[in-house]
VOPAGU-2260 file (C-alpha; in pm, 1 decimal, decimal comma):
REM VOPAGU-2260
SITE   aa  ch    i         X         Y         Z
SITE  UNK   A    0    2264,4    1801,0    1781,2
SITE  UNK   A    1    2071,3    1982,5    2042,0
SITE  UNK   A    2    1874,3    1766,9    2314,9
SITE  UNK   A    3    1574,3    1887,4    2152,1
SITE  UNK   A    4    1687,1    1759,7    1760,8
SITE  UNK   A    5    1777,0    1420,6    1908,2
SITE  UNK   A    6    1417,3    1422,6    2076,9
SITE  UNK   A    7    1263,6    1550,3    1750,6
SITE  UNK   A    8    1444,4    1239,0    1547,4
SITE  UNK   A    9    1372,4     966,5    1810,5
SITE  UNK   A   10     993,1    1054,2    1749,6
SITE  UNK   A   11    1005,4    1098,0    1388,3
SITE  UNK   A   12    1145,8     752,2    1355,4
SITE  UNK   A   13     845,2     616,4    1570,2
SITE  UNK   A   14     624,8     772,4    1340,7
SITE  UNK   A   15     835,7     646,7     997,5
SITE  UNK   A   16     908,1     281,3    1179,8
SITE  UNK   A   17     494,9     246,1    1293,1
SITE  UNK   A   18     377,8     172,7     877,7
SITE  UNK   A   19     634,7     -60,7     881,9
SITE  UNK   A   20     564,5    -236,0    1191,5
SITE  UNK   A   21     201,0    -281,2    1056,8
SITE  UNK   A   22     291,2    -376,1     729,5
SITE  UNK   A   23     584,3    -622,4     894,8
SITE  UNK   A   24     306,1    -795,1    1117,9
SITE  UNK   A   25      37,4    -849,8     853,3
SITE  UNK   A   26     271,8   -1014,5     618,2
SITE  UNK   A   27     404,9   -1210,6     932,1
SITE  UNK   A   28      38,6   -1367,6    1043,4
SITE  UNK   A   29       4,0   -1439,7     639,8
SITE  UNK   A   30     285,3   -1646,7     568,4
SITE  UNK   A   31     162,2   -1817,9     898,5
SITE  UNK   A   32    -166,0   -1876,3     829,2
SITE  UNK   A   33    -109,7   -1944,1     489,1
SITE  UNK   A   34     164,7   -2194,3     634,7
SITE  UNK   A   35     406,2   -2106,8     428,2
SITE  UNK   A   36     792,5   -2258,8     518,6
SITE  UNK   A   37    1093,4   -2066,6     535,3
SITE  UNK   A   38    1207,2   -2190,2     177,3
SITE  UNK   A   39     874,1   -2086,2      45,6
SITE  UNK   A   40     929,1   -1739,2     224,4
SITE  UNK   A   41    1267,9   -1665,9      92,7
SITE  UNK   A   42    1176,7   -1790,0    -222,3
SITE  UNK   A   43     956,1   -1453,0    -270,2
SITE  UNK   A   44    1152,9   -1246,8     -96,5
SITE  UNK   A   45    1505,9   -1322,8    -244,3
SITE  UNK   A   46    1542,0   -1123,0    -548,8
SITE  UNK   A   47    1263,0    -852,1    -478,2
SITE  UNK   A   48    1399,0    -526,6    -532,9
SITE  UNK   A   49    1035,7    -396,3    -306,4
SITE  UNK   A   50    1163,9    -632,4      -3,1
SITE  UNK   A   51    1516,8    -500,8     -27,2
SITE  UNK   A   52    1410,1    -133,8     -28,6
SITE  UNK   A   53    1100,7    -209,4     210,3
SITE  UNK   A   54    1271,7    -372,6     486,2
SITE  UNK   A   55    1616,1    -138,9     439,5
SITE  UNK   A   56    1458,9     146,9     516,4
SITE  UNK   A   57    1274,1     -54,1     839,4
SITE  UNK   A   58    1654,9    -144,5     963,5
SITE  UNK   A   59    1741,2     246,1     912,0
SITE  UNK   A   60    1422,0     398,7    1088,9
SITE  UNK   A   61    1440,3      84,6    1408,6
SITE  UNK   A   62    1841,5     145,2    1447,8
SITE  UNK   A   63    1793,9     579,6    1473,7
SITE  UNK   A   64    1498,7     490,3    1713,8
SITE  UNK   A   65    1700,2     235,9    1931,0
SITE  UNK   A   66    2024,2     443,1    1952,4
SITE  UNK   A   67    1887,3     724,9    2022,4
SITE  UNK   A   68    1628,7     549,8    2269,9
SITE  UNK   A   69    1924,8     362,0    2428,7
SITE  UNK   A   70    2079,7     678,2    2475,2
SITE  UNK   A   71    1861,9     833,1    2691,5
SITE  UNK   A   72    1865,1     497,0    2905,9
SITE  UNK   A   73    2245,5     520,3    2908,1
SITE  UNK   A   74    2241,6     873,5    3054,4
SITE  UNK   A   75    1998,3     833,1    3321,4
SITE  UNK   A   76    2018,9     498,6    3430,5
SITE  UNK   A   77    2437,0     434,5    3353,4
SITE  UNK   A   78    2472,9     830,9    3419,0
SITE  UNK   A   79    2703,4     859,3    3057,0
SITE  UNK   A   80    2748,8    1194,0    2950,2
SITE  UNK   A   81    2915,9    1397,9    2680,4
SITE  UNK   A   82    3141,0    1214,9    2442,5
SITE  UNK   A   83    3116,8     869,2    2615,3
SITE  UNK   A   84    2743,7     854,8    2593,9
SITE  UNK   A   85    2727,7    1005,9    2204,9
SITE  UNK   A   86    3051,0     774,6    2116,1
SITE  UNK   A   87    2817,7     463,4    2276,6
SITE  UNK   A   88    2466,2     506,4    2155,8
SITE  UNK   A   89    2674,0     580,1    1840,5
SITE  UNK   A   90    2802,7     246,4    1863,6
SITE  UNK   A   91    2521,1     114,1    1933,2
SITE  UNK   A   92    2283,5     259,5    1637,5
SITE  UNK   A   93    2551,6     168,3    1378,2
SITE  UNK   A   94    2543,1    -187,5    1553,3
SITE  UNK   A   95    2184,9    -289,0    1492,8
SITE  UNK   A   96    2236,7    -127,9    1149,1
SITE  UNK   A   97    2459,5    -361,3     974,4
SITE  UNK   A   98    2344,7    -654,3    1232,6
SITE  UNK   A   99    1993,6    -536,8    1043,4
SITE  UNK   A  100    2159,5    -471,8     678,5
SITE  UNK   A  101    2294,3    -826,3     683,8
SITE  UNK   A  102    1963,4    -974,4     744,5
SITE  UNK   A  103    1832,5    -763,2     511,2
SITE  UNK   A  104    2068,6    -881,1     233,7
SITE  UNK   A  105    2067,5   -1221,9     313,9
SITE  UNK   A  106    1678,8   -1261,2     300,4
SITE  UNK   A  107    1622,6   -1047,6     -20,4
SITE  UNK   A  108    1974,2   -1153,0    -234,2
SITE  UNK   A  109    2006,2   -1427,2     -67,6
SITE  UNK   A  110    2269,4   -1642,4    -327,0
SITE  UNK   A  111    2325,7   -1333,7    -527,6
């Protein structure tokens, strides 16, 4: 991809993570205020095809926008270039991925 797709998807994913961000927040100062527990929490999200899909798509739009963020950090600051700094971010993205698909599966299958 050229330096200008990479730009073009690192935005896109800003503007595909920032409903989700919202939407994560809100439900986060509910289930406070309504003082719900942890069990109580995973008790409505376990199971819930909407949370599985909802928050899967969150871990895919946060780990393009990190890897490819990190990226750009890695080749100005750590001076990476070519191969080593694709191969890394790489890394990287796919990383916070299935760090992000585990949490994912283990709040919404949960015992499944």
């Amino acid at each position: 991809m050229t330096p200008f797709h990479l730009y073009m998807a690192q935005r896109l994913s800003a503007l595909v993570m920032a409903p989700f961000v919202l939407v994560h927040l809100g439900v986060m100062i509910y289930a406070i205020q309504g003082g719900l527990t942890a069990a109580e929490i995973l008790g409505r999200t376990q199971g819930s095809v909407f949370w599985f899909l909802f928050y899967g798509m969150f871990v895919v739009a946060v780990s393009i926008h990190a890897g490819l963020g990190l990226r750009v950090v890695l080749s100005e600051w750590a001076g990476l270039r070519g191969t080593a700094l694709n191969a890394l971010s790489g890394v990287i993205g796919f990383g916070l991925f299935a760090l992000g698909a585990r949490a994912v599966w283990a709040v919404t299958a949960g015992g499944v």
